[in-house]
N, C-alpha and C positions, 0 to 999 in steps of 0.2 A: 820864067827861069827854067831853063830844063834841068831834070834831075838826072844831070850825069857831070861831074864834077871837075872842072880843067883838070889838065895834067899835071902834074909837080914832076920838075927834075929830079930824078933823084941824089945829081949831084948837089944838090941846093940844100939837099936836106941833112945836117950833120946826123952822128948817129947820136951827140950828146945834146941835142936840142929836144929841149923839156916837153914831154907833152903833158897837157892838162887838160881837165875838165873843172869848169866853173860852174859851181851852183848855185843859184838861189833857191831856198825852201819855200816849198808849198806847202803850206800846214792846214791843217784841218778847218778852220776859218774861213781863209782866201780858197780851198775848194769849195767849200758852200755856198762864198760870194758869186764863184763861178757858177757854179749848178743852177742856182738861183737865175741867173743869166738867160737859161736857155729857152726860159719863158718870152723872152723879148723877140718882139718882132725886128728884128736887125735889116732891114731895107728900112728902118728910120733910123739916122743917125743918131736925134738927140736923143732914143731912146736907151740907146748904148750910153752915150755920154752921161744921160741924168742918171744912169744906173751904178754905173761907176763913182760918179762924184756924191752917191747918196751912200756907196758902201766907204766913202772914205778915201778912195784913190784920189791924187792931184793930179788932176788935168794941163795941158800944156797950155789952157786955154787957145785963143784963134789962132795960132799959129803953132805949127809942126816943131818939136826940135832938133837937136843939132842930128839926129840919126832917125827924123822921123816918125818917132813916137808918138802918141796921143795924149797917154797917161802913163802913171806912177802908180806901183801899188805901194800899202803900206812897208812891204816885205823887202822893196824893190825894183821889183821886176819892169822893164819896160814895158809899153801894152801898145801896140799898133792895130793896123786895118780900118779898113772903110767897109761899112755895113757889116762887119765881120769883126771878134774879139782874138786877136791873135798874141801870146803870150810866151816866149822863150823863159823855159827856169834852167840851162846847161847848154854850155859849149863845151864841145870838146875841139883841141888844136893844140899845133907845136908854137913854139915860140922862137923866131931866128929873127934877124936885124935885117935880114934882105929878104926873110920872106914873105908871105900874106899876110902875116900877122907878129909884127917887129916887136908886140910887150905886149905882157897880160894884161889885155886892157880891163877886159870883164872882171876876173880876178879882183883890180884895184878898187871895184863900185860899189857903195855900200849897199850893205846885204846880200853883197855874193862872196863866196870861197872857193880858194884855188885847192886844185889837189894834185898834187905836182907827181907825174910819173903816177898812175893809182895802178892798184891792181886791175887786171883784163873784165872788162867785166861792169867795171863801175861809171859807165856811162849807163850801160841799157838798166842797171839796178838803179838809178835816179831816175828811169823811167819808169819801171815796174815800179815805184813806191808813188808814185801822181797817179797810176793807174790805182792801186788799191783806195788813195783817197774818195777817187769818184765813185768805184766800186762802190765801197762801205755805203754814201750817199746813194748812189741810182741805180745799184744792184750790179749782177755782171754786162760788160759793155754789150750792145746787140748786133753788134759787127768787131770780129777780131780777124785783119785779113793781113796777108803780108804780102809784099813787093819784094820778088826778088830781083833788086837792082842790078849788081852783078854774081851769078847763081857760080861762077866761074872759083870767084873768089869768099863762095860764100857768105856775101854781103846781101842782107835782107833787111829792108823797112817794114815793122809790126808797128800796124794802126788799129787801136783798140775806140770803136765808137758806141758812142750812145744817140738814139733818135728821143727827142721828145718835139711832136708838134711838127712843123715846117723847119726845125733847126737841128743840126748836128754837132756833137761835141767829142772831138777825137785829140788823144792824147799818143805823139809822136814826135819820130826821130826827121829831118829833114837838112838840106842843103842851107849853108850857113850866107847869107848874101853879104853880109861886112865881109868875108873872107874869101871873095869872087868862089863862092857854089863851090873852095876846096875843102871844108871843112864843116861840120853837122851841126845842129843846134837839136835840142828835144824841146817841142813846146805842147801847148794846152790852145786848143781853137775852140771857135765859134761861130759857127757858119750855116748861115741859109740854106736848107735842099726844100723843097715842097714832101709834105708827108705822104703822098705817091708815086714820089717818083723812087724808080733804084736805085740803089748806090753806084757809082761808075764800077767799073772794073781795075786792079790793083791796077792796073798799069797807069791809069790816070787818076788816079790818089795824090801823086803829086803834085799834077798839076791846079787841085780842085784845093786842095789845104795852102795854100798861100796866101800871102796877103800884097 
């Protein structure tokens, strides 16, 4: 998936079409579940799986569901990836009938909330309050770097990561794929680096956090 996002008409776009951001909370709990996680060696699958279904999460069992997922948390959050823990808690999108995204669909799943029209602002402070969860848990992250996507418009991705061991845990903003790459999602990963190697450079942050 490249990180740079189709184009939107702007004729397509009314100006009275709702924007929202959906959230599910991450609370203090389900970050631990997570932290806890980073111990696992993730190039084994079932190790992911029996970690999840021992903190509680429902599994999709042998087969994917309708969007791909793996598991359920308690909270609700879907949970994808292969070798890897990948975690959306916030979309942000407009809602139009012809465009990428014709109903709130997130909005309607239980354990998320819409916030229709929010103040400027309250996408990235849903991200900064997942980051202080880890914080509080594994201290401050040991990579805080950002991507400036487009530097033009101002638009910058901050990924705040933590290393322990062979694995990485970065809490971040990215390209929404239900919503063909026009629109962002924030999630929580989990992902394999070797504990020698450097971290890529921002520009391939992108590409490296995905599932």
């Amino acid at each position: 998936m490249s990180d740079e996002p189709l184009d939107i008409d702007e004729d397509d776009e009314d100006e009275d079409d709702p924007w929202i951001v959906a959230t599910c909370p991450v609370g203090p709990e389900l970050a631990a579940q997570i932290a806890g996680m980073m111990e696992l060696d993730w190039t084994d699958g079932d190790a992911g799986e029996k970690a999840m279904t021992a903190a509680g999460w429902r599994s999709t069992g042998d087969y994917l569901g309708e969007l791909n997922e793996k598991a359920y948390t308690p909270a609700g959050h879907f949970v994808y990836g292969d070798e890897c823990l990948f975690m959306p808690f916030a979309y942000e999108y407009y809602v139009h009938p012809d465009g990428p995204m014709g109903e709130d669909f997130w909005g309607e799943l239980p354990g998320w909330q819409s916030l229709v029209d929010p103040p400027v602002g309250t996408f990235d402070a849903r991200i900064d309050s997942v980051v202080d969860q880890f914080t509080a848990l594994l201290g401050p992250p040991d990579h805080d770097v950002t991507h400036e996507r487009r530097p033009a418009l101002d638009h910058r991705w901050r990924y705040r990561i933590w290393r322990r061991g062979d694995n990485l845990l970065v809490v971040a903003p990215g390209l929404d794929g239900f919503s063909y790459s026009q629109f962002e999602h924030a999630f929580v990963q989990i992902r394999p680096l070797p504990a020698g190697a450097p971290l890529p450079p921002s520009t391939e942050l992108p590409g490296l956090f995905r599932w």
